[in-house]
C-alpha positions as CSV (number, residue, x, y, z in Angstrom):
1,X,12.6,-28.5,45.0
2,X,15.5,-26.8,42.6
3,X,13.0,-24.0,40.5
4,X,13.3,-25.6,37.0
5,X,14.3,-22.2,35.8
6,X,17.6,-23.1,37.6
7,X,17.6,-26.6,36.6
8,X,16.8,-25.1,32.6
9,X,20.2,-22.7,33.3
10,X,22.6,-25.6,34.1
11,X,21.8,-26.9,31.0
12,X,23.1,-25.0,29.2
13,X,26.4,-26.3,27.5
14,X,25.5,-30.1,27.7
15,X,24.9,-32.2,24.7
16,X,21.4,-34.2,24.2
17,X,21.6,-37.4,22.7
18,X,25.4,-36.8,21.6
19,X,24.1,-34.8,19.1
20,X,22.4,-31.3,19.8
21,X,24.8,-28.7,21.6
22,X,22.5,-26.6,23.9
23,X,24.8,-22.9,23.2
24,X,22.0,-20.7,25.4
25,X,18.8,-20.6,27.1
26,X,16.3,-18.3,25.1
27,X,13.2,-18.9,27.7
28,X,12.0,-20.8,30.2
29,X,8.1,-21.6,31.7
30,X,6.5,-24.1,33.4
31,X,6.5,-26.9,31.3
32,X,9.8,-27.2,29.9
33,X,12.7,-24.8,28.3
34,X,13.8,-23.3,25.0
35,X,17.1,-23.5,23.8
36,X,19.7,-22.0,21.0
37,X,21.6,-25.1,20.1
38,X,23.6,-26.2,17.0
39,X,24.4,-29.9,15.6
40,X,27.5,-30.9,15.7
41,X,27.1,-33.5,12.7
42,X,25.4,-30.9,10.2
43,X,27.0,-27.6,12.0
44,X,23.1,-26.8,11.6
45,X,22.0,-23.9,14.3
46,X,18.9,-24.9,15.3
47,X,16.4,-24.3,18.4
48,X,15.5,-26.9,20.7
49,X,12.5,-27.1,23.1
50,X,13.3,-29.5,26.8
51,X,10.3,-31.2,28.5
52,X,11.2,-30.7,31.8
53,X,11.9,-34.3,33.4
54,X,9.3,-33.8,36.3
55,X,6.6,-34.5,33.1
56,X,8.9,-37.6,32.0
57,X,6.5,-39.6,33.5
58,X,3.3,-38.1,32.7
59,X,1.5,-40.2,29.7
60,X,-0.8,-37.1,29.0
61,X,1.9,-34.8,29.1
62,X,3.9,-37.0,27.0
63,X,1.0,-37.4,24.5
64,X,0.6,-34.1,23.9
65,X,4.3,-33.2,23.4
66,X,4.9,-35.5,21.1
67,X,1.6,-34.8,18.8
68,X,2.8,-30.8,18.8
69,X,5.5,-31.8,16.5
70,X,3.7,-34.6,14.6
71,X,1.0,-31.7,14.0
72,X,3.5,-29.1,12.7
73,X,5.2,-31.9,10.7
74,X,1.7,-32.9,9.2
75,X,0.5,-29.3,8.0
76,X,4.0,-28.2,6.8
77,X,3.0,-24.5,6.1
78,X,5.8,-21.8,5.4
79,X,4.1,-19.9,8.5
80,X,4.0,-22.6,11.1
81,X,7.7,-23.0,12.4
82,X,9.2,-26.2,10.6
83,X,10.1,-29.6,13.1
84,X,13.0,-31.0,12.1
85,X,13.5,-33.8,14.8
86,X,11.8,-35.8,18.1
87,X,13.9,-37.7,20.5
88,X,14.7,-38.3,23.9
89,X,18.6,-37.8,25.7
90,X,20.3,-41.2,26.8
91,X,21.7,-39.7,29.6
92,X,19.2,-38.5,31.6
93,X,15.8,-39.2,29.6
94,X,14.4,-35.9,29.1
95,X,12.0,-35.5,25.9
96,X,12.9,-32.6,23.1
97,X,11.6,-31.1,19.8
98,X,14.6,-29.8,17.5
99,X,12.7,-26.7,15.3
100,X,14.3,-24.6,12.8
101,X,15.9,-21.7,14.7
102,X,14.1,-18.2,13.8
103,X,16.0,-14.8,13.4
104,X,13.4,-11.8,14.7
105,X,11.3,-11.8,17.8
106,X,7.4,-12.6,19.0
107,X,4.6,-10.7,18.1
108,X,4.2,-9.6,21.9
109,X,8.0,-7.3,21.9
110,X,6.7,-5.9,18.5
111,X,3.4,-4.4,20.2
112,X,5.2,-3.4,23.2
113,X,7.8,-1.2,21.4
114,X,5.4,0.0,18.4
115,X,2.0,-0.1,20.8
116,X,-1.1,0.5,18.6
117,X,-0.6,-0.6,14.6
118,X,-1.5,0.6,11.3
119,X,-5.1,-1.6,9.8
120,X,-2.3,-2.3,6.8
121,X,0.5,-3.6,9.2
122,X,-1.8,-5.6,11.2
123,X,-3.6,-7.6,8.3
124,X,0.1,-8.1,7.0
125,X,1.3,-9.7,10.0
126,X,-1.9,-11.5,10.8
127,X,-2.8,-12.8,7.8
128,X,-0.3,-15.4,7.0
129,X,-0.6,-16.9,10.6
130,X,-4.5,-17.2,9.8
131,X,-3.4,-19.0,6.0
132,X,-1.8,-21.3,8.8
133,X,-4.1,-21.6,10.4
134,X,-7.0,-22.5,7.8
135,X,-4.5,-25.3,6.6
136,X,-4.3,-26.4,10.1
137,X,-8.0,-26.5,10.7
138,X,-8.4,-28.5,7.1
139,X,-6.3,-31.4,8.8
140,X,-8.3,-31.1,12.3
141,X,-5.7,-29.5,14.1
142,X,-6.5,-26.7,16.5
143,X,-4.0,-24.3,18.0
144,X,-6.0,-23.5,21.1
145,X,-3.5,-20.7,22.2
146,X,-3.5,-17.7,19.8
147,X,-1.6,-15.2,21.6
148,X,1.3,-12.6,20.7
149,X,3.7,-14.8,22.3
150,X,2.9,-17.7,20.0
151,X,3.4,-15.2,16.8
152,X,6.8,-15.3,15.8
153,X,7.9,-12.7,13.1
154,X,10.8,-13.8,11.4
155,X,13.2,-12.5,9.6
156,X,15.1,-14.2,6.6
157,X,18.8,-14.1,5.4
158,X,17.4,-11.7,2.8
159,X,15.5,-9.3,5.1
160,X,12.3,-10.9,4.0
161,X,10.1,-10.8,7.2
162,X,7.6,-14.4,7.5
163,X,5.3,-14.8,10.5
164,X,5.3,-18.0,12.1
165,X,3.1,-19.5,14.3
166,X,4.5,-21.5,16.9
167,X,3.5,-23.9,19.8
168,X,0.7,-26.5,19.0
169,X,-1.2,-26.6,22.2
170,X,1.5,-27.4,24.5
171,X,0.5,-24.3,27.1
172,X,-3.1,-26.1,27.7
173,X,-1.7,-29.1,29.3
174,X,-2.0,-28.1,32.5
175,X,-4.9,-25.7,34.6
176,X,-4.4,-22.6,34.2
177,X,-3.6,-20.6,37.7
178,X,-4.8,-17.2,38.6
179,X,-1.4,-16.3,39.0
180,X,-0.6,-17.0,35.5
181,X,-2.9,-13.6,34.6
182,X,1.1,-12.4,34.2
183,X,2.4,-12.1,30.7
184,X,4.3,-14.9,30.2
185,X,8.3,-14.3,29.0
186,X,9.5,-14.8,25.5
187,X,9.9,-19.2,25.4
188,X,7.9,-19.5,27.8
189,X,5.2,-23.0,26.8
190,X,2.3,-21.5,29.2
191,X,-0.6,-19.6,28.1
192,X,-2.5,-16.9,29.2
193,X,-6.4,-16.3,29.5
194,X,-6.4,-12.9,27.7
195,X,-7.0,-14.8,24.2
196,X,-9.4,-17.7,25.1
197,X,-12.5,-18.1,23.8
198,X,-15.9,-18.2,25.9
199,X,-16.3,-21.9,24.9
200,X,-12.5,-22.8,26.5
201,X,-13.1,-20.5,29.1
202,X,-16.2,-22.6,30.3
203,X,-14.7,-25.9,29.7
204,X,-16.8,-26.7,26.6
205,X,-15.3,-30.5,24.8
206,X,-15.4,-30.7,21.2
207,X,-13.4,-27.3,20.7
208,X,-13.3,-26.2,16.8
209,X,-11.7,-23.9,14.5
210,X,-13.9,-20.9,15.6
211,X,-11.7,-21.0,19.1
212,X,-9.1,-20.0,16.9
213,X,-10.9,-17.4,15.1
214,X,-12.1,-15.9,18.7
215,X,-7.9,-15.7,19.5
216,X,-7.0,-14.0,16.5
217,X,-9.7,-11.5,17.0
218,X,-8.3,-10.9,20.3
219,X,-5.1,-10.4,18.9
220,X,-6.1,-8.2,16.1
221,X,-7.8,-6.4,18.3
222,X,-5.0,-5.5,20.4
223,X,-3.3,-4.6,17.8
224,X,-5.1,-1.9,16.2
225,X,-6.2,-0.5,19.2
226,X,-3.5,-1.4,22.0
227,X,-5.5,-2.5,24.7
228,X,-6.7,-6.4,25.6
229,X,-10.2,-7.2,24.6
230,X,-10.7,-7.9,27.8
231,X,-9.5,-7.1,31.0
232,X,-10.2,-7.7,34.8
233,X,-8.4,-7.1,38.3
234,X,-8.3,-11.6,38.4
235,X,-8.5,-14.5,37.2
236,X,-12.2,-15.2,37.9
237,X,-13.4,-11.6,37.0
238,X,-11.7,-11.9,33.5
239,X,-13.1,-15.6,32.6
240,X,-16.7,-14.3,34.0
241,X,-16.2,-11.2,31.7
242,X,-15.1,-13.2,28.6
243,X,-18.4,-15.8,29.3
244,X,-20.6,-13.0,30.2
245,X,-20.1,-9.5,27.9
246,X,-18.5,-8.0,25.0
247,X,-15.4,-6.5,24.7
248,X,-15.3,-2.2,24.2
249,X,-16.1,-1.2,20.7
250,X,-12.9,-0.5,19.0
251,X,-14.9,2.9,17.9
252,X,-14.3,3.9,21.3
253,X,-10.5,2.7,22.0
254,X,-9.1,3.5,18.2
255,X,-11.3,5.4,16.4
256,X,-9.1,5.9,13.7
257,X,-9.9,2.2,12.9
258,X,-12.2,2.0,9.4
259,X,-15.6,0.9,11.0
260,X,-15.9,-1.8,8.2
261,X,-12.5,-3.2,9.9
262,X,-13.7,-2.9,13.4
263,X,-17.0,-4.5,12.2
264,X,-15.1,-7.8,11.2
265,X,-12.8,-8.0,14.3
266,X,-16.0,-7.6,16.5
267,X,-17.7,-10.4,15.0
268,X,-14.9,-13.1,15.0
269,X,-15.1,-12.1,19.0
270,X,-18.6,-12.9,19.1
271,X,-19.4,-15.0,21.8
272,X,-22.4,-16.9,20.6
273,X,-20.7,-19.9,18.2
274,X,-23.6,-19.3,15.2
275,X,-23.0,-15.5,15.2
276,X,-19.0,-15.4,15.1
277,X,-17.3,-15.7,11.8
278,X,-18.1,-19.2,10.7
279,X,-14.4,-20.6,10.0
280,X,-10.6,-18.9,9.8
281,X,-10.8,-19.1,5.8
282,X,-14.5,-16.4,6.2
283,X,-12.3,-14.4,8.6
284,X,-9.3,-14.1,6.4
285,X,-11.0,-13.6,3.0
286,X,-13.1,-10.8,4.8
287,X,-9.9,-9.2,5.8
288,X,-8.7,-9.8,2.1
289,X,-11.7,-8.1,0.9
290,X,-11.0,-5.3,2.9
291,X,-9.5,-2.2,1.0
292,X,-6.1,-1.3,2.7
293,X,-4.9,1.2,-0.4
294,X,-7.5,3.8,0.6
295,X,-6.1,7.1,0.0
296,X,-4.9,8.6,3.4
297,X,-6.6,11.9,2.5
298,X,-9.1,13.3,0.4
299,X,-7.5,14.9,-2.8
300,X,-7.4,19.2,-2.5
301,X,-7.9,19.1,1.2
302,X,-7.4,23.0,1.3
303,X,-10.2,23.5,-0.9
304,X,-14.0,23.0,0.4
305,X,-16.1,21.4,-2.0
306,X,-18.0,24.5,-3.0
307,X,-15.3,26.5,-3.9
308,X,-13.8,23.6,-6.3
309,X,-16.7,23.6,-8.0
310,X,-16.1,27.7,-8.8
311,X,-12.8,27.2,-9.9
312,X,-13.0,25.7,-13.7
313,X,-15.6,28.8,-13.9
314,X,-13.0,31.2,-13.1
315,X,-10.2,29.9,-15.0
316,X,-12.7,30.1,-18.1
317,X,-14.1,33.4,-17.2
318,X,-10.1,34.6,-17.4
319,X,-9.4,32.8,-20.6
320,X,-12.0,34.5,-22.5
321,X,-11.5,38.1,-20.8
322,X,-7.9,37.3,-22.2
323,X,-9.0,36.8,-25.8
324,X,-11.3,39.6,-25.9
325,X,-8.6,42.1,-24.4
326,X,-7.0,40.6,-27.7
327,X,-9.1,41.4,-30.2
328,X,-9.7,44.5,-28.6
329,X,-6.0,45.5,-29.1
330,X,-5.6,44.4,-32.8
331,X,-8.6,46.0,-33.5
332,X,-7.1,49.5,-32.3
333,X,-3.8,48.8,-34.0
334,X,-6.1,48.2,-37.8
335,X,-8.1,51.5,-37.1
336,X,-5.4,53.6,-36.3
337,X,-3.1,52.6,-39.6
338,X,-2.9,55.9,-42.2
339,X,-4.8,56.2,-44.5
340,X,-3.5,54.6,-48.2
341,X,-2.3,57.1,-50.6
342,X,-4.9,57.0,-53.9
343,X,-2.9,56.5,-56.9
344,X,-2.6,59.6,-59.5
345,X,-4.6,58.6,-62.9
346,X,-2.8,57.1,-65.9
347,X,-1.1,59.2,-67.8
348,X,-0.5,59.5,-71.3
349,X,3.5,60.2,-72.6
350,X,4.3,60.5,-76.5
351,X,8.0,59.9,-77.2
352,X,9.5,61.0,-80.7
353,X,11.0,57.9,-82.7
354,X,10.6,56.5,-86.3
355,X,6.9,56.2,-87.6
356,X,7.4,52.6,-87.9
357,X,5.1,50.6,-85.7
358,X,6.5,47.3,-83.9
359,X,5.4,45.6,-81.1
360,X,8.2,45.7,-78.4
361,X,8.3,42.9,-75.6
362,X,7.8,44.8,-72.1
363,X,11.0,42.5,-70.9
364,X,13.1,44.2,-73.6
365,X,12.8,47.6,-71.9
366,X,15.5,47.8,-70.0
367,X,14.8,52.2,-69.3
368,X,13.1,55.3,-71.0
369,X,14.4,56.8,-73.8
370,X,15.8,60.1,-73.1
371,X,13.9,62.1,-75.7
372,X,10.7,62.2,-73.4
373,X,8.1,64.6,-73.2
374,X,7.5,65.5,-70.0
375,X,4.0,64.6,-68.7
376,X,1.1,66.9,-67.8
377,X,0.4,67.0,-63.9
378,X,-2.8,65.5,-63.6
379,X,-4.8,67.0,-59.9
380,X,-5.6,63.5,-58.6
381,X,-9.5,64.1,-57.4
382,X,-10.4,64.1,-53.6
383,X,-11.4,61.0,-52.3
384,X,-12.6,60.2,-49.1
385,X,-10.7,57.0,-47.7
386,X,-12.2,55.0,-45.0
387,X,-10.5,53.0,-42.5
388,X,-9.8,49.6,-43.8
389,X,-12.1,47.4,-41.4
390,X,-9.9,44.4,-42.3
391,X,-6.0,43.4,-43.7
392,X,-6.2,42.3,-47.9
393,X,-3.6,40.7,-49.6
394,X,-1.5,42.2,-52.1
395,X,-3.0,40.9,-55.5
396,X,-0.8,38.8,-58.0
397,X,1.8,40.5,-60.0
398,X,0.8,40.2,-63.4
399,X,3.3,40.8,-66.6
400,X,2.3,44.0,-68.3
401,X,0.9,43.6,-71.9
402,X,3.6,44.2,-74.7
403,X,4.2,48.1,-75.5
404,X,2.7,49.4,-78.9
405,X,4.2,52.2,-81.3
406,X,2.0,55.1,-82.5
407,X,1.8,55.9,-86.8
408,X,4.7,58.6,-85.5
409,X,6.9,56.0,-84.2
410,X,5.5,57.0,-80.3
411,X,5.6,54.1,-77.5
412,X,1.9,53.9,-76.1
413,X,1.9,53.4,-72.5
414,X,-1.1,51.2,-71.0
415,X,-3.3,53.1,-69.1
């Protein structure tokens, strides 16, 4: 039989249902094919997934494809990759899904390029996938194959970057091979065991949400800490280890991980169905609740705690040895001054004029008269000046009172 990955190859150029040119083939796995294509009536570019025509036949095949895109039609979330159309060729009768057609790449080439991410860069990317999840869970949809592969990170015409969530359950329509341990390539519908729950692992019926929840723990938890939750040398040992045991703390593989963040990833990969986080809308608001904006460092890392504490006593201790230095150096400078001069006593001067006596204004003496008796020197008496201990003001200047005349027509001077 021609491999269908050969068969998916020489497809490329035709056009299904006169409509949908297939340009080139982005994947290829075991139930069908991915394509880029474009339609020729819109000049839309689109993407386009090909049931391979060996499952034309199948009813339960068939039943499943179709409900994938009548799923992602019915939820209609901004992070679950929009359905645009559901047909089948004229020519040769194969079965397709036309999807909107997503600039970026899965969440499985980010973690291989980047390995191990940030707590903030994985909540980001996870978080809008588990919004899609919640709203897919609300109409009874459940994914049943969270895995990297299946995360699609978009990017928009505007550099805006919108995780999508992609493929509804088509990977579980047929048994899963031990072979299939292999990651699977980018396309590709088939899933692999890394991400199932213990409940899908075992075959339980009546799958819920909380299979979900146990795949995006998975994920998450390869993401912060770059290894798989679980891991085995086969097929068998790795479903008996997912039934049987707990995966490694993430302590242990990333301890840079916050331990309140590890706590929440361990419990939404709790094995026991009462114990693990309870629905995807618990598991996403306890990752909202989380705080990413801790500071990276603690502030004055240089500086141990003790000696912090010393340091406003110091910068006081130098503030006041400042102002005392101060004072100390004004005081010096007010000592040191010379001493003021005393001033010689009042003296009394007798000046020849008429005996008339008149009162003359002190502003109307403009100088001395020249006839002046010279004036006696008067010894000024010894007195012992002390330092002045602190700067006075000068007092107000007051207007001298108004000169009087003797009976001999003398000025009298004040004394």
């Amino acid at each position: 039989m021609e491999p269908q990955s050969t068969i998916a190859q020489d497809r490329v150029g035709a056009l299904l249902n006169g409509r949908y040119e297939l340009l080139r083939l982005v994947g290829a796995g075991g139930m069908g094919a991915v394509y880029e294509a474009r339609n020729t009536w819109t000049g839309r570019r689109v993407a386009i997934k090909v049931l391979h025509p060996a499952f034309a036949q199948n009813e339960e095949v068939l039943a499943r494809f179709f409900r994938e895109a009548q799923a992602a039609t019915r939820i209609a979330h901004p992070s679950i990759v929009e359905v645009l159309d559901l047909g089948q060729d004229g020519a040769d009768g194969v079965y397709y899904i036309v999807q909107e057609f997503l600039e970026g790449r899965d969440l499985r080439a980010e973690m291989d390029e980047v390995g191990a991410m940030s707590p903030r860069r994985a909540v980001e990317l996870m978080a809008p996938v588990m919004a899609a999840l919640a709203a897919a869970h609300a109409k009874g949809v459940v994914h049943r194959d969270i895995k990297p592969e299946n995360i699609f990170i978009a990017h928009g015409p505007d550099g805006a970057v919108t995780p999508k969530l992609i493929d509804f359950g088509i990977s579980k329509m047929v048994d899963l091979e031990p072979d299939l341990l292999r990651r699977t390539t980018p396309g590709t519908t088939l899933g692999t065991p890394y991400y199932m729950s213990p409940e899908q692992c075992r075959g339980d019926a009546g799958l819920d949400g909380r299979s979900d929840v146990w795949g995006v723990g998975a994920v998450l938890y390869e993401m912060l800490s770059g290894s798989l939750a679980f891991e085995a040398p086969n097929y068998n040992s790795l479903i008996v280890k997912i039934v049987t045991s707990a995966p490694a703390p993430l302590a242990e593989r990333a301890p840079e991980v916050p331990a309140e963040l590890a706590a929440i990833v361990h419990r939404a990969l709790t094995a026991s169905l009462d114990a693990r986080l309870p629905s995807m809308e618990a598991f996403l608001e306890a990752l909202r609740r989380y705080p990413l904006d801790r500071p990276s460092a603690p502030p004055m890392p240089c500086v141990p705690a003790r000696r912090r504490a010393v340091v406003p006593a110091v910068a006081g201790l130098g503030v006041a040895c400042a102002l005392l230095l101060a004072l100390a150096s004004r005081g010096s400078a007010v000592h040191s001054a010379p001493a003021p001069v005393a001033r010689p006593a009042a003296t009394r001067v007798e000046v020849i004029a008429p005996a008339a006596v008149e009162t003359v204004p002190a502003s109307a003496v403009a100088a001395p008269p020249r006839a002046i008796a010279r004036p006696r020197r008067v010894a000024a008496p010894r007195t012992a000046v002390r330092p002045a201990s602190r700067v006075e003001l000068a007092p107000p200047v007051v207007a001298p009172p108004p000169l009087e005349r003797s009976a001999n027509g003398a000025l009298i001077l004040p004394p």
